[in-house]
C-alpha positions, -999 to +999 in steps of 0.1 A: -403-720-216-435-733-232-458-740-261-494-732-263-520-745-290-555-728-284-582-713-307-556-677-303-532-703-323-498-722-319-479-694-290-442-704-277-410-690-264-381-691-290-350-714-281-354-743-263-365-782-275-386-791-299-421-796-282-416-776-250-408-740-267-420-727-304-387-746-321-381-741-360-391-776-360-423-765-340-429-739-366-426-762-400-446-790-383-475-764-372-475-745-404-473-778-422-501-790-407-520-759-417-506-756-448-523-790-451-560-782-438-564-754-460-551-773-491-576-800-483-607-772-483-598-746-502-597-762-534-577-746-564-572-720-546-536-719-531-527-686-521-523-675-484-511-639-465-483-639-441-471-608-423-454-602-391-449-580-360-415-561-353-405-588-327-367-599-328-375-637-339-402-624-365-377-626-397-367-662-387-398-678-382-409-659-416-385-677-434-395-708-419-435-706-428-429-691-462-406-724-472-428-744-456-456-733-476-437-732-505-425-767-504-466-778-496-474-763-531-490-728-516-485-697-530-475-671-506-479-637-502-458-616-481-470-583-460-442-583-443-441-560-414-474-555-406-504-552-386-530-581-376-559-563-387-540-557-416-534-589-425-569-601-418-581-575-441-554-587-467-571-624-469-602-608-480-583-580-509-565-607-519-588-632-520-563-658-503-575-689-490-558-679-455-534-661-438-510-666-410-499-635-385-465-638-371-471-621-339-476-633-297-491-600-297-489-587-262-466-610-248-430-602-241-402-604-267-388-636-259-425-655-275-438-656-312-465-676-323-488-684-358-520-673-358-540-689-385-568-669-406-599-688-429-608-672-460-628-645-447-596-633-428-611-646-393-595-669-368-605-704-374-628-723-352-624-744-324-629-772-347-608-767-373-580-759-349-591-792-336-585-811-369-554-791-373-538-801-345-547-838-353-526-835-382-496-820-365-497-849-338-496-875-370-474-859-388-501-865-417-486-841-447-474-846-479-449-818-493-449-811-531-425-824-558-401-802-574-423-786-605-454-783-581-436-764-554-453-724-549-449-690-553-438-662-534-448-627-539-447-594-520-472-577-516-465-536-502-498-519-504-518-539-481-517-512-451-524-481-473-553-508-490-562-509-449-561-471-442-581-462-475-606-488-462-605-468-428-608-437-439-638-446-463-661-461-432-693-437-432-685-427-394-657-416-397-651-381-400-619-368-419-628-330-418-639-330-380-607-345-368-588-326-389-605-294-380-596-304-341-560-300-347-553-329-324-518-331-310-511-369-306-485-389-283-481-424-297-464-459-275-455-473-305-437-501-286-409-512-310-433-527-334-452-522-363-472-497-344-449-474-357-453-480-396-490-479-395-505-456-367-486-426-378-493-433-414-533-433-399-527-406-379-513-385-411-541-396-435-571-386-410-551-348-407-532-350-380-503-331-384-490-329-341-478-364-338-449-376-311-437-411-314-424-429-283-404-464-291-405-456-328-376-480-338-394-511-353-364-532-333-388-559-315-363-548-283-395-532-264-388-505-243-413-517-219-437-548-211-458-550-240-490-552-225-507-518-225-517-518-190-513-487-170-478-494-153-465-501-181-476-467-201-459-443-176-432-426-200-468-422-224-485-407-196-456-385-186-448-374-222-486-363-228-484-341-198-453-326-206-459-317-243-498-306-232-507-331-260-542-336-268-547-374-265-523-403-260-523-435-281-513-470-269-512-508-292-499-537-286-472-547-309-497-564-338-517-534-333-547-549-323-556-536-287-556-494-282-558-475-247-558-438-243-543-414-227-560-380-212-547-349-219-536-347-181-517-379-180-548-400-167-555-429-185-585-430-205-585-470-190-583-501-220-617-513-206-635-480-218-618-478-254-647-498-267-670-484-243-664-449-260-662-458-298-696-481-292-711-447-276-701-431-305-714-461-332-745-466-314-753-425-314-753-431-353-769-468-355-787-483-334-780-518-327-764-546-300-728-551-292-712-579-277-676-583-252-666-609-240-676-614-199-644-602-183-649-568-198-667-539-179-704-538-174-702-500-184-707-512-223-740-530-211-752-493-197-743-475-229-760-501-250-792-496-227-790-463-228-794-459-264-817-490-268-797-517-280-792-554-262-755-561-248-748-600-248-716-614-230-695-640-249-668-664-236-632-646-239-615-652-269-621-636-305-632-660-320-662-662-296-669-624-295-670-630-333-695-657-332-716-643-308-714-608-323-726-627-357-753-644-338-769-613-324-763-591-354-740-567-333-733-533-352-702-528-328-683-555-304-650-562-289-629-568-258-620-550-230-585-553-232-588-527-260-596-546-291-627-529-308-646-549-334-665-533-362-679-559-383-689-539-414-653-532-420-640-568-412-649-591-382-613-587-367-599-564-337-584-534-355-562-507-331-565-483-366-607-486-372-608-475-332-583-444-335-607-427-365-637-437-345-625-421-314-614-390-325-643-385-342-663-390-313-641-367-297-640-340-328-674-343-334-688-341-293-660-309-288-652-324-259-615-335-244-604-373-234-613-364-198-646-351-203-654-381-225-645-406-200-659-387-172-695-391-193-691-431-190-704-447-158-677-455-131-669-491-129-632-502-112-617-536-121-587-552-105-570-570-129-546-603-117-529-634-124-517-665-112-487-686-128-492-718-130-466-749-131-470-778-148-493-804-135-518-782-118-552-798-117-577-765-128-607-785-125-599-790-088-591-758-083-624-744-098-648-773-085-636-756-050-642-722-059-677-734-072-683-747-044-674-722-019-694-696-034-727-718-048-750-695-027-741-671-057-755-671-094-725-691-113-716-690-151-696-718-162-696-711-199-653-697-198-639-709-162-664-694-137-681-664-139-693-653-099-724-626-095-726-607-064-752-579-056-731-551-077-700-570-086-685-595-103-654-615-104-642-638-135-617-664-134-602-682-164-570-702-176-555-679-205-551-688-243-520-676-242-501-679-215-500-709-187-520-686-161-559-687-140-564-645-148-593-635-121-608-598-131-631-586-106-650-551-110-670-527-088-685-497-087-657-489-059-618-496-064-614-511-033-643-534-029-628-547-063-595-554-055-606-569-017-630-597-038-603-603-067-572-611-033-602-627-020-603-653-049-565-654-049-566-664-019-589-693-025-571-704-054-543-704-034-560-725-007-560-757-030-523-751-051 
C-alpha cells in the first residue's frame, strides 16, 4: 500500500492507515491543505471544479473533497463523472480559482488520488506543491464558521462545453471525417471513457462505433494502462469486425493509442508523433515531449522545419517547456497529446479529431500512416522498489559505469549511445526506477534496457 505526493499530485491505495495509503483522513488533510493555498491567492474568488473518473472509490473520496471544501468556505462545483481534460478546460469556462480531478489515472483500481489545477486549469508547480505540502505537514488551516461555510453546485454541460470547443479548433475537419465513414472500436476501460469518446465520436460524424468495457463500473476489465498486452480483446475485436481504426484512454481520458485496421497497434509513442505530423503540415512551429518519448517526433519536426526540445517527464514540465519554446503542438509518449491553443493540458478527445483528420484528409488507412513514420523500437520496463532503497546510490553507479557516454542528469539519467538511448527515472506515481530504452532495431533495445536492469540490480 502507499501514498505518493509529487508535482502529478497526492496518489494512494484506498484502505489502509492514515499516512501509508490515501485514507479519508489523507484526503480532508490534503484537500484541506489545498483548499487553503488557493484561498490564500485567489482572493475573492472562491469557486473551484471537481470531477472524477469511473473508479470504484471515486464517489467516496468526492464526498470527502466537496465537504472539505465546503467547510473551508469554497464554493464547489461538481462535474461529476468526467474527464481530466474536461475538467481542466472547466477551470477556465468557469472561471474557478482551481480544480481538483479525482482520478490515479492509469493506475489500477485499487488507487485514487487529487490532482490539483491553478486557475488557468494547469497542474500547479513544483513550488506551489511545495508550499502545499508544508501546510498539510502543519496542519496549518482554519475551517469556516457556520454562516461562511460554501456552496455546492452541479454543473452538467462541461463535456458537451469540451466537445463544442473540439469540434470548433481550425484543424479539425468535421466534413472530412464524416465523409470517411470511419468504423471505430473503442477500450473504453470502465471509466469515463465511455461517456465522452463516444459522445466525440458522434459529434465529429461517426456513426460505426463498438464499445468495449462500456459499463462506467471502475471494475476494469483489464490493467489500465494502455500498453499493448493489455489491449488484446481491442486488437482482436478490430480485426474481427474489419473496423477502421481502434481507440484506447486511460480511465481520465488523458492518454490515446491506436489500433490498425489489421489488429497492429498504431504504438502509444507514435500517437503524438502522427497528430504533430498532421499540426505541423498546417503550422509550422516546435513541439516539445518529454525525454523518454521516441526520437521519431524530433524527425517529423525536422522534416517540416520546426525545433524539437526534450523536457524532463512530467506535465507540468512538458508544459513549461512547451511555453518556453512557443511549441504549436507537444506532449508525451505515453499518448497524451498537448495542443496549447485549445488548453495547455493532455486531452485523449483534441487527439481523436486531430487524427482522424489526418487520416480523412491524407486518404490513407492507420497502417499506411504509421508505416510513413520513421521506425524507432522502445522496450519499455520497471523495477519495484521497497522501502528504504537509496536511488542516489543506485544512479551514482550507473553514472559511473557508463561516463564514457554523453549523460543527462536533468530527470534521473538520460544515457546517449551512437543510435540509442536509454532513460531511467523514479516514477511520480508509483514507487518504481522505469528504464525506456529505444533503437532503431527491437532487439538491440530490449538487450541495453536488461542491460541496465541488470545494473540496477547489481547494487539493490
Amino acid at each position: 500500500m502507499a501514498l505518493i505526493k509529487s508535482i502529478s499530485g497526492i496518489r494512494g491505495t484506498i484502505g489502509g492507515k492514515p499516512g501509508d495509503t490515501l485514507s479519508p483522513l489523507d484526503v480532508v488533510r490534503f484537500t484541506a491543505a489545498y483548499g487553503t493555498w488557493l484561498a490564500k491567492r485567489a482572493g475573492n474568488n472562491q469557486k473551484v471544479v471537481i470531477g472524477r473518473d469511473g473508479r470504484i472509490s471515486g464517489e467516496m473520496v468526492q464526498r470527502l473533497v466537496i465537504s472539505t471544501l465546503n467547510a473551508l468556505g469554497l464554493d464547489v462545483v461538481d462535474l461529476g463523472l468526467s474527464t481530466t481534460p474536461t475538467v481542466e478546460m472547466a477551470v477556465v469556462f468557469e472561471k474557478a480559482a482551481g480544480g481538483i480531478i479525482l482520478t490515479a489515472s492509469h493506475n489500477p483500481k485499487e488507487w485514487n488520488a487529487l490532482k490539483l489545477l491553478n486557475e488557468k486549469g494547469e497542474f500547479i508547480s513544483g513550488e506551489d506543491g511545495a508550499a502545499l505540502l508544508e501546510i498539510a505537514a502543519k496542519d496549518d488551516f482554519t475551517f469556516a464558521s457556520v454562516d461562511k461555510l460554501g456552496t455546492y453546485t452541479v454543473n452538467d454541460t462541461a463535456l458537451q462545453q469540451h466537445i463544442d470547443a473540439v469540434l470548433a479548433y481550425p484543424l479539425v475537419d468535421i466534413a472530412a471525417i464524416k465523409k470517411a465513414k470511419f468504423k471505430i472500436v473503442l477500450d473504453a476501460i470502465n471509466s469515463t471513457g465511455a461517456i465522452a469518446v463516444p459522445a466525440l465520436l458522434r459529434a465529429l460524424g461517426v456513426k460505426d462505433i463498438t464499445v468495449l468495457n462500456g459499463e462506467v463500473n471502475g471494475k476494469f476489465a483489464h490493467n489500465p494502462e494502455p500498453l499493448p498486452e493489455h489491449l488484446r480483446e481491442l486488437c482482436n475485436e478490430v480485426n474481427k469486425q474489419k473496423a477502421d481504426i481502434g481507440i484506447a484512454v486511460d480511465p481520465d481520458v488523458d492518454r490515446l493509442c491506436f489500433v490498425c485496421e489489421d489488429g497492429s497497434l498504431f504504438g502509444e509513442e507514435y500517437t503524438l508523433v502522427a497528430v504533430a505530423d498532421y499540426v505541423l503540415k498546417n503550422r509550422k512551429g516546435n513541439t516539445v515531449s518529454n525525454m523518454s518519448s521516441t526520437r521519431a517526433l524530433k524527425d517529423v519536426t525536422i522534416k517540416h522545419g520546426g525545433t524539437y526540445t526534450p523536457s524532463a517527464v512530467g506535465e507540468v514540465n512538458v508544459v513549461n517547456k512547451m511555453k518556453a519554446v512557443n511549441a504549436v503542438i507537444g506532449g508525451e509518449g505515453n499518448g497524451g497529446i498537448i495542443v496549447p491553443d485549445l488548453h495547455y493540458g493532455r486531452d485523449a478527445l483534441i487527439g481523436i479529431a486531430l487524427f482522424l483528420s489526418h487520416m480523412a484528409l491524407e486518404k490513407k488507412s492507420a497502417k499506411q500512416l504509421r508505416n510513413s513514420y520513421p521506425d524507432y523500437f522502445m522496450s519499455k520496463n520497471k523495477i519495484e522498489l521497497t522501502a528504504g532503497f537509496d536511488i542516489k546510490k543506485i544512479f551514482e553507479h550507473i553514472k559511473k559505469k557508463y561516463k564514457q557516454h554523453p549523460i543527462n542528469t536533468e530527470d534521473g539519467l538520460k544515457i546517449e549511445f551512437e543510435n540509442d538511448w536509454v532513460h531511467l527515472r523514479t516514477s511520480n506515481t508509483e514507487p518504481i526506477i522505469r528504464i525506456y530504452a529505444e533503437s532503431n532495431s527491437e532487439t538491440v533495445a530490449a538487450n541495453i534496457a536488461n542491460k541496465l536492469i541488470k545494473d540496477i540490480q547489481e547494487v539493490m
